[in-house]
C-alpha positions in Angstrom: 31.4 -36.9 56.5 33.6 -34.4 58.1 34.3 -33.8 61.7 32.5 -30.3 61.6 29.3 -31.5 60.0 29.4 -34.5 62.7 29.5 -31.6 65.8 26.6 -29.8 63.6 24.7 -33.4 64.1 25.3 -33.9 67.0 24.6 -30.5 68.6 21.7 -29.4 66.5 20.1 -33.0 67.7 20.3 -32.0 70.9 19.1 -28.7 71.3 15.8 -30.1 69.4 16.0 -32.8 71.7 15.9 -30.8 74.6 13.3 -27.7 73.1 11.2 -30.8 72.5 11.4 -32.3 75.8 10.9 -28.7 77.4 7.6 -28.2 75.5 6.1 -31.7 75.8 6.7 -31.3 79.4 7.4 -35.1 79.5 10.4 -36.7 80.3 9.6 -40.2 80.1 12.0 -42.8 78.0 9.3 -43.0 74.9 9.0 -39.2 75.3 13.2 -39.0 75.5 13.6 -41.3 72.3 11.0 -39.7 70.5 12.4 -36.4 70.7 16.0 -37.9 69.4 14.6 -39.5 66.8 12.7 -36.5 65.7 16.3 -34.2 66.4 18.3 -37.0 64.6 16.1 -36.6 61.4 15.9 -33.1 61.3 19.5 -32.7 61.9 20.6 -34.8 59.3 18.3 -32.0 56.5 18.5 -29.0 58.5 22.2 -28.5 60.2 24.3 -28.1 57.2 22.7 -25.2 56.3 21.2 -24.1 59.6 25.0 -24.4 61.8 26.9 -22.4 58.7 30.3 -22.1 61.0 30.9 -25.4 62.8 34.3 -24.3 64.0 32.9 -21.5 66.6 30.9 -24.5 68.2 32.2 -25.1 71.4 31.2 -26.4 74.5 31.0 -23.1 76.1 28.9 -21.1 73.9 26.2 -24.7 74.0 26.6 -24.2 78.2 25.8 -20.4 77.5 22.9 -21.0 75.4 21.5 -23.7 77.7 21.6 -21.2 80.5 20.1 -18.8 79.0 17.1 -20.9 78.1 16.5 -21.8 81.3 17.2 -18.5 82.4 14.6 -17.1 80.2 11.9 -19.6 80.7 12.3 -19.9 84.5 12.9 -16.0 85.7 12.8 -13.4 82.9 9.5 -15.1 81.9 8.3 -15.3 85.1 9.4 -11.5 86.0 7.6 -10.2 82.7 4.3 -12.3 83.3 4.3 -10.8 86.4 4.7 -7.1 85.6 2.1 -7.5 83.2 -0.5 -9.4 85.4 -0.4 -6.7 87.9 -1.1 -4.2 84.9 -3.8 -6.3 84.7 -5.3 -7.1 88.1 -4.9 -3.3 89.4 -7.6 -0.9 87.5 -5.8 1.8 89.2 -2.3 0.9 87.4 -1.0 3.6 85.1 0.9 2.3 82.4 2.6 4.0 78.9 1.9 1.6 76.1 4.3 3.0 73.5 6.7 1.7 70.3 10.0 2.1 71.0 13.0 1.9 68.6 16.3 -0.1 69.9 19.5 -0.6 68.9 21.4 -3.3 68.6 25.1 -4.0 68.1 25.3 -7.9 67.3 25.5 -9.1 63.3 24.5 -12.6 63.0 21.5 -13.4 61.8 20.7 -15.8 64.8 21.5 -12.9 67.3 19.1 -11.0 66.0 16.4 -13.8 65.5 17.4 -14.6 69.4 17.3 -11.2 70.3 14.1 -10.7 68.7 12.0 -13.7 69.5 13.1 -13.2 73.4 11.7 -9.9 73.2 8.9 -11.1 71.3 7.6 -13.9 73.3 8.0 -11.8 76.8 5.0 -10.2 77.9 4.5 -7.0 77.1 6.6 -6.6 74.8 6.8 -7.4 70.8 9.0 -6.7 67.6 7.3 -5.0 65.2 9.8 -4.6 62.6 13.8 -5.0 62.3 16.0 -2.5 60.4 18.8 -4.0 59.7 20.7 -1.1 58.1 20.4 0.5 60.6 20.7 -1.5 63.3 17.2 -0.7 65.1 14.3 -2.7 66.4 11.0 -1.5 66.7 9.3 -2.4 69.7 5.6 -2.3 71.4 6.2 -2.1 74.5 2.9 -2.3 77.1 4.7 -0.1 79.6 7.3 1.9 77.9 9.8 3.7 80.9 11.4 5.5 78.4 11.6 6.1 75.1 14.9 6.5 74.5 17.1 4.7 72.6 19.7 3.7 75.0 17.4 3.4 78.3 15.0 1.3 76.5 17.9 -0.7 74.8 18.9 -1.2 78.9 15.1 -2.2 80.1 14.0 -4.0 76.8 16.7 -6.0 75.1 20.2 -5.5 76.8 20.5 -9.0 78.7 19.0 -11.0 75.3 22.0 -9.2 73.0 24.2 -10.0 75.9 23.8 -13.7 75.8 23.2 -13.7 71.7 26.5 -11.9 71.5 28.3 -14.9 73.6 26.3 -17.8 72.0 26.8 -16.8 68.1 28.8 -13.9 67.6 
């Protein structure tokens, strides 16, 4: 077994470790060993094929991608559930529901999955489609500000491609 494959084992385990932890919500030592048990197995069938480039691994880009999970679950989420609850709760609100198309610069299949499933899973916003010639993503947004590439790039999806740039590109 080489040394990269090892990293791939070890890391992969424990970002399923902790994404399984986070979405239990428990935290107990049964819960703890479960979930690297569970990251163990599926790292052994999955990583080899899932980390394809072991030697960009590196302890920074796993601090990055950390932070910007909790990052995203803790604020961004919070700031989007809230935009979208006061759309909600005021029948006076005005709001532009509209699909947007955004580009994107990054190349690596995980950026764009990352990219995508952040905009995806914040309210009020969801990918509808991904051109990848093209470089676009298609986007429903619940209160569009613009529809312009660039400004809704900068409101939409600029911070996610940030982060995805420094964690797999």
């Amino acid at each position: 077994m080489n040394r990269g494959y090892s990293v791939s084992i070890v890391v992969f385990t424990i970002i399923l470790a902790v994404v399984y932890l986070v979405y239990t919500g428990s935290y107990g030592l049964v819960e703890i060993t479960i979930a690297l048990l569970v990251g163990v197995g599926v790292s052994l069938v999955l990583a080899p094929d899932l980390i394809l480039n072991p030697s960009k691994m590196s302890p920074r880009r796993f601090i990055t991608a950390i932070y910007y999970l909790v990052k995203y679950f803790t604020i961004i989420e919070a700031k989007a559930h809230w935009s979208v609850l006061k759309l909600i709760l005021m029948p006076s609100a005005k709001y532009n529901p509209a699909i947007v198309r955004i580009p994107y610069s990054v190349t690596s299949d995980y950026s764009i999955l990352l990219i995508s499933n952040s905009i995806t899973n914040t309210p009020g916003t969801v990918v509808i489609d991904v051109d990848e010639k093209r470089k676009y993503l298609y986007v429903h947004w619940i209160d569009a500000t613009s529809v312009e590439d660039q400004e809704a790039r900068k409101s939409v999806s600029e911070e996610f491609e940030n982060y995805a740039y420094k964690i797999f590109e």
